[in-house]
N, C-alpha and C positions, 0 to 999 in steps of 0.2 A: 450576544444574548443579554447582557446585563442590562444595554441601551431599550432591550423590548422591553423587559421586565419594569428597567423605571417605568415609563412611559404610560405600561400597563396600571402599573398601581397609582398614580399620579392622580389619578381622578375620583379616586376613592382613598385618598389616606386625611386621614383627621376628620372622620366624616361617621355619624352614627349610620348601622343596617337596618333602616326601617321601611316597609312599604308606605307608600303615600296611598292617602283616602281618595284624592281625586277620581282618580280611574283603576277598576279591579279587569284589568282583562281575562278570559276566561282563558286562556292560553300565554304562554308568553310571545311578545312580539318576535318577528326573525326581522333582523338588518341585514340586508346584502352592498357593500360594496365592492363593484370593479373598476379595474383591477387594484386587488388588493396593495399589488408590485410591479411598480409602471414609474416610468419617466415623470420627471415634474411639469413637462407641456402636456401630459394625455389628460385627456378628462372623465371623471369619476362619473361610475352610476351606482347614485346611493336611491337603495329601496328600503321600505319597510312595509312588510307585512304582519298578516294575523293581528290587527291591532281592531277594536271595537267601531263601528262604522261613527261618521264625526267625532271620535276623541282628537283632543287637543293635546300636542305632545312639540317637544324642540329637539330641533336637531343641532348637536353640540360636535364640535370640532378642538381638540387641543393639545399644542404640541409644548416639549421642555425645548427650548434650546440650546445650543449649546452656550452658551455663557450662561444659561441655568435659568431661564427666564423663562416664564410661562405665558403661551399666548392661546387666544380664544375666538372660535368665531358660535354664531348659532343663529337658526332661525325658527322662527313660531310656523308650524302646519296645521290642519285639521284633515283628519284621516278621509277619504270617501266613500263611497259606501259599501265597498269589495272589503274594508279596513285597511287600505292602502294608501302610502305614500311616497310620491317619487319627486323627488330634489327634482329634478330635469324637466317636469311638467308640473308639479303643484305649485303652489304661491303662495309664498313668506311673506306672511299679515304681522311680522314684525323681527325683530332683533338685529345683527353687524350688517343686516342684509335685508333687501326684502323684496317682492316680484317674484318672475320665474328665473333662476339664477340658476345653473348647475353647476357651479363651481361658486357659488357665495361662499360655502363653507371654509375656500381657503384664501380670498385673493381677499374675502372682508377681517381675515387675522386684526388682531390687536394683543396688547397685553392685555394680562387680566388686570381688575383694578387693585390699585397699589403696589405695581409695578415702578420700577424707577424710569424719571424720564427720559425722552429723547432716546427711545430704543430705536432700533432698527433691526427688523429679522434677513443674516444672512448667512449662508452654508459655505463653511471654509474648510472641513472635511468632505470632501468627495466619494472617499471611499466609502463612509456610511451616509444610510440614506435619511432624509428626514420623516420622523415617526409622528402621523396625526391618531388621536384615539379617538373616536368617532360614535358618539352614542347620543339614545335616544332615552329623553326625559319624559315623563305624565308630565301636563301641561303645559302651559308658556309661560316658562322660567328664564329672568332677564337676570339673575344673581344666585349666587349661593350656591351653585354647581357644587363643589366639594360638599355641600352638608345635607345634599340628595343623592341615594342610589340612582345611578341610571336602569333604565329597563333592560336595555342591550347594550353592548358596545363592540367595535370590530376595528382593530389596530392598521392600518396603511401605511407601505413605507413609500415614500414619492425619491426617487435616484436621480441625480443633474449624471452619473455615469454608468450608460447600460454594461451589462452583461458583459466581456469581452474587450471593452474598452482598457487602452494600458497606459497606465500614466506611467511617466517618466520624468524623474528630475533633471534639467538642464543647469550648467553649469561648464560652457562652453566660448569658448575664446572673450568671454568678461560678461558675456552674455548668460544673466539667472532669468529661470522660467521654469516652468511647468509645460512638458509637451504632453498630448495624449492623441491616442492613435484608436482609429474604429476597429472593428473586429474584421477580419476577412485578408484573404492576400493583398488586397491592394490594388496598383496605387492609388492613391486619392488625390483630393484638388486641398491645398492649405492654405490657413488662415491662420496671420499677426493678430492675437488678442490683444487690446491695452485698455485697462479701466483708467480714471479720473486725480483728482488731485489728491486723493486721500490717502496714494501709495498702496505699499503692500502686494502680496501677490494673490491675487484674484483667481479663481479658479473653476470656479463653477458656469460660467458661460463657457468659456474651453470646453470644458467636460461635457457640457450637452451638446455643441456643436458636434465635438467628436464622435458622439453619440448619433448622428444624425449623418455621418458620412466623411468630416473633412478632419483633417489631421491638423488639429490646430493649439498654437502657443502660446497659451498665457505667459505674459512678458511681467517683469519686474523692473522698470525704470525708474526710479527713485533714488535706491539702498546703494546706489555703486557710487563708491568716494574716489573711484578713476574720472569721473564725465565732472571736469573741472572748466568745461570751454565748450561753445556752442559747437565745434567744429566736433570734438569726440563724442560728443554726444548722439551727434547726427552719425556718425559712422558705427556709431551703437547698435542703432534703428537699423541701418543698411544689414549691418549684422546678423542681425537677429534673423531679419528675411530672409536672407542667404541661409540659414542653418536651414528654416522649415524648406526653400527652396531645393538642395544639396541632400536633401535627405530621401533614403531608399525607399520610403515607401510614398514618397509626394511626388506629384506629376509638374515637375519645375516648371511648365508656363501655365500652369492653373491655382496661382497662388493671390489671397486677397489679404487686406486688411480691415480689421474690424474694430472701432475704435468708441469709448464713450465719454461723455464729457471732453477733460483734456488730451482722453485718448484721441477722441475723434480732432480735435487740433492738431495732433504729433499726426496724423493720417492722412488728413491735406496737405501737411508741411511734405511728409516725404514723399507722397505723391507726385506733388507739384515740383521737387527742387532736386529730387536726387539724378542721376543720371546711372544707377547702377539697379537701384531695383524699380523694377515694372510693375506694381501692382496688375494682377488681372480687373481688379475689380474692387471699391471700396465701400466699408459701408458706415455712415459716421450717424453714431447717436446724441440726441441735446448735445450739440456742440457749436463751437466758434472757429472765425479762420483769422482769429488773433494771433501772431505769431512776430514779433516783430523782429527785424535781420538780425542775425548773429550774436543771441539770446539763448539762454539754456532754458531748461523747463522752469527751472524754479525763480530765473528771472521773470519770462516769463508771465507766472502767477503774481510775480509781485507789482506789476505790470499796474494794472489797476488801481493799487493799493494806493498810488500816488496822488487818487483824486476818491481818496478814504473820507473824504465830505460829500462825495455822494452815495456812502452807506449808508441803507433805511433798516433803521430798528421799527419794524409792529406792533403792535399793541399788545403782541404776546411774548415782546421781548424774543423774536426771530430777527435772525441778521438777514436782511435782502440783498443781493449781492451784485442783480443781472444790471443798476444802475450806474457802474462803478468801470463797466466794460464799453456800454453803448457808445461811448463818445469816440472810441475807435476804429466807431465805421467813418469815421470823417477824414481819417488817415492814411494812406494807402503805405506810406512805409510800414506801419503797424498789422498790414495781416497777409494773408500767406497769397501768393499769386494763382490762384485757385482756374487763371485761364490757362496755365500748363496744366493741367492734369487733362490728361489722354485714355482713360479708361473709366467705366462704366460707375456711378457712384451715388449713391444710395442716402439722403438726408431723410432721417428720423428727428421730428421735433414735437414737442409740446406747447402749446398756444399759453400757457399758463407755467412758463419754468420762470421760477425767478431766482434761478442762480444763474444765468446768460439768457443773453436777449437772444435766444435760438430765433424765433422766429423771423428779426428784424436779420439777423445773420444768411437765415437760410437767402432769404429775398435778394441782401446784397449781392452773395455765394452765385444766386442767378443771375443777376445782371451781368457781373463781370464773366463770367463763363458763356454767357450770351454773345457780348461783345468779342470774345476771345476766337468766336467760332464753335466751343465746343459745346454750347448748351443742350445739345442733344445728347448725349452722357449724363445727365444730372435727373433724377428721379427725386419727386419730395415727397414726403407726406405727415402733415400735420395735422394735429390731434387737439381738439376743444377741451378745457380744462382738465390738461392732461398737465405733469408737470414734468422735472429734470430727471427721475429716477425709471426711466425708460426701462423695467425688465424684462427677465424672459415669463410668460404668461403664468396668472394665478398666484405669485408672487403678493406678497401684501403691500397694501401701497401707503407712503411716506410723506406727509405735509412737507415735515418739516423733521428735522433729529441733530441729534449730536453732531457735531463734525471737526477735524482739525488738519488743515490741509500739513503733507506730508512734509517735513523739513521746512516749511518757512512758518508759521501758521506758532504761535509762542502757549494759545492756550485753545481750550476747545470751543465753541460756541455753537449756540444752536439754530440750524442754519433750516432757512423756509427754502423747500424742494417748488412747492406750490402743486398744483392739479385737487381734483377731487375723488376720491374712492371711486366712484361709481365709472365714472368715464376716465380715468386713467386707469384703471382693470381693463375693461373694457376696450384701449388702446394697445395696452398689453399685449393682451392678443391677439389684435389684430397685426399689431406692429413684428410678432415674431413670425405668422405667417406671411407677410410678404418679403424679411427678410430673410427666410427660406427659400422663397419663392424665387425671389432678386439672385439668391449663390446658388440653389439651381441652374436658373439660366443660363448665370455667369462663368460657374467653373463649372459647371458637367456637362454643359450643352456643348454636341461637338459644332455648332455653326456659330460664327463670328461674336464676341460679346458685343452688346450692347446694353442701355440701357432700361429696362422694361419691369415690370413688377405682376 
């Protein structure tokens, strides 16, 4: 209750109660958003009524985060002549957004200004939900939010885990994660979650998958000071699968892996080399099949580093990173034998990532898989200036931010993700519903997997 109450007062603290001259309505406006309390893939229908026919008013979006950071979206409307306005078919003549967007309010997030740089907004509490405050201003106000009263305002909570959903900490034969299981008897089809270089335990994609049907494990691969040699490391992974697979409420031959950045590398590799786990089905996000023989993770990473003359610094002082990899498509020791993999497998890329040359990757990814025979398993799709931070939909999107890869990485630096707001949102969601669509097929469909989206 405390998290609603900040959240609630957040938008009016430090701020005089005065009406604005602009517009006197004769009634007070009503906001309606639904659902109030809904999953962070569903999409919002924000109204407003009783408002004066053509007034000018903005619809403001804003949430605290949790590292205490405030972020904002809004967009400029003009009422029409019922006195109404709906996000979902009017058109935002300005602000983080503009068009007919029904979700600008949240996928165009930013800090407010004079926030610190190199933010990134992400949910590392599961079990609460994220709180947008969601009101509506007299006219088209691009600043100063806190030292105007809003007209209305209507608090949303958006959950990465529904109702029902049971998390459980893992700490299992050397194996740390986060399992979470759907609501219902069971069994389900599972999925190896594994995010990127950056470490830590990642949770919130698990949590909405699970949410969504499959019993799936956010993995920790980083933090374990046993994985001293590429060989246990690798039997790590194997591990790990075996736990979701061995487990009573998983359906052991309908189990996949779901991987991003370096995740989706560690997802080829085991794919491609193990001989004990069988992926049903894989699905790899902005990622590489850089993996060179008998190499741990954080070799690896350091992999690149060797030809650290072809890091590009920007003109905004961003480190560009995807030039530093390229050259090891010219090496075939250096990446993962991607024509063993024998099940169904799903490439997510951004035409515009410049932390991996995904695109230049995915193209190789199909040749040799072609030549191998098994090109008919490979599914791609690629996104126009969309960039490396592939999320699940309405998520705000990330040039560029802070970053420090996990254990090797000595300081932070601020690393260009690359895409642009507009069309990497906009991939966003496209991107989660076909890889819904893809573990559909692929673990609940009772006829043969294949590749298909």
């Amino acid at each position: 209750m405390l998290g609603l109450r900040r959240l609630a007062v957040a938008a009016s603290v430090h701020r005089p109660v005065r009406r604005l001259s602009t517009m006197s309505p004769p009634t007070s406006p009503i906001l309606s958003v639904q659902p109030t309390r809904g999953l962070v893939d569903e999409k919002l229908k924000v109204v407003v009524e009783s408002l004066p026919p053509g007034s000018p008013v903005t619809l403001h979006s804003l949430h605290h985060s949790e590292d205490e950071d405030y972020w904002e979206a809004f967009g400029h409307y003009v009422s029409d002549f019922r006195g109404m306005v709906s996000v979902s078919e009017d058109l935002s003549f300005g602000g983080t957004y503009t068009g007919k967007e029904d979700m600008g309010l949240l996928w165009s997030m930013r800090p407010v200004p004079g926030s610190r740089k190199g933010l990134r907004l992400r949910k590392m509490n599961v079990c609460s939900p994220m709180l947008h405050n969601i009101s509506v201003y007299s006219g088209h106000v691009s600043e100063g939010f806190r030292e105007q009263t809003p007209l209305t305002s209507v608090l949303v909570e958006r959950w990465y885990m529904a109702p029902g959903v049971k998390r459980i900490d893992i700490m299992e034969k050397g194996v740390r994660g986060t399992l979470f299981i759907p609501p219902g008897p069971g069994p389900f089809p599972g999925l190896l979650d594994m995010w990127g270089g950056g470490g830590g335990l990642i949770e919130y994609r698990s949590a909405l998958l699970a949410s969504h049907g499959y019993v799936s494990l956010a993995m920790d691969y980083f933090n374990s000071q046993e994985l001293e040699s590429a060989d246990l490391e690798f039997k790590y992974f194997e591990t790990a699968f075996n736990i979701i697979k061995e487990h009573p409420q998983v359906i052991p031959d309908r189990v996949g892996m779901f991987g991003l950045s370096l995740g989706s590398l560690v997802t080829m590799h085991v794919a491609a080399e193990s001989t004990i786990v069988k992926p049903r089905c894989c699905i790899c996000v902005s990622g590489s099949h850089f993996y060179p023989r008998d190499r741990t993770i954080k070799e690896v990473i350091m992999e690149p580093r060797s030809n650290s003359h072809r890091l590009r610094i920007d003109e905004n002082n961003h480190h560009v990173w995807r030039d530093m990899w390229i050259h090891l498509l010219d090496d075939p020791s250096k990446k993962v034998d991607v024509g063993k993999i024998n099940c169904p497998i799903l490439l997510v890329n951004g035409k515009d990532d410049q932390n991996v040359p995904a695109d230049e990757c995915a193209e190789d990814i199909a040749l040799l898989m072609n030549a191998a025979g098994n090109g008919h398993l490979l599914s791609r799709v690629l996104y126009p200036d969309t960039g490396h931070l592939i999320e699940p939909p309405y998520s705000p999107h990330f040039r560029a931010s802070n970053f420090k890869a996990a254990g090797v990485a000595t300081k932070t630096v601020m690393l260009l993700w690359g895409g642009q707001t507009k069309p990497h949102s906009d991939a966003q969601e496209d991107a989660w519903r076909k890889i819904l669509s893809f573990l559909q097929h692929n673990l609940y469909s009772s006829t043969p997997p294949r590749a298909k989206l």
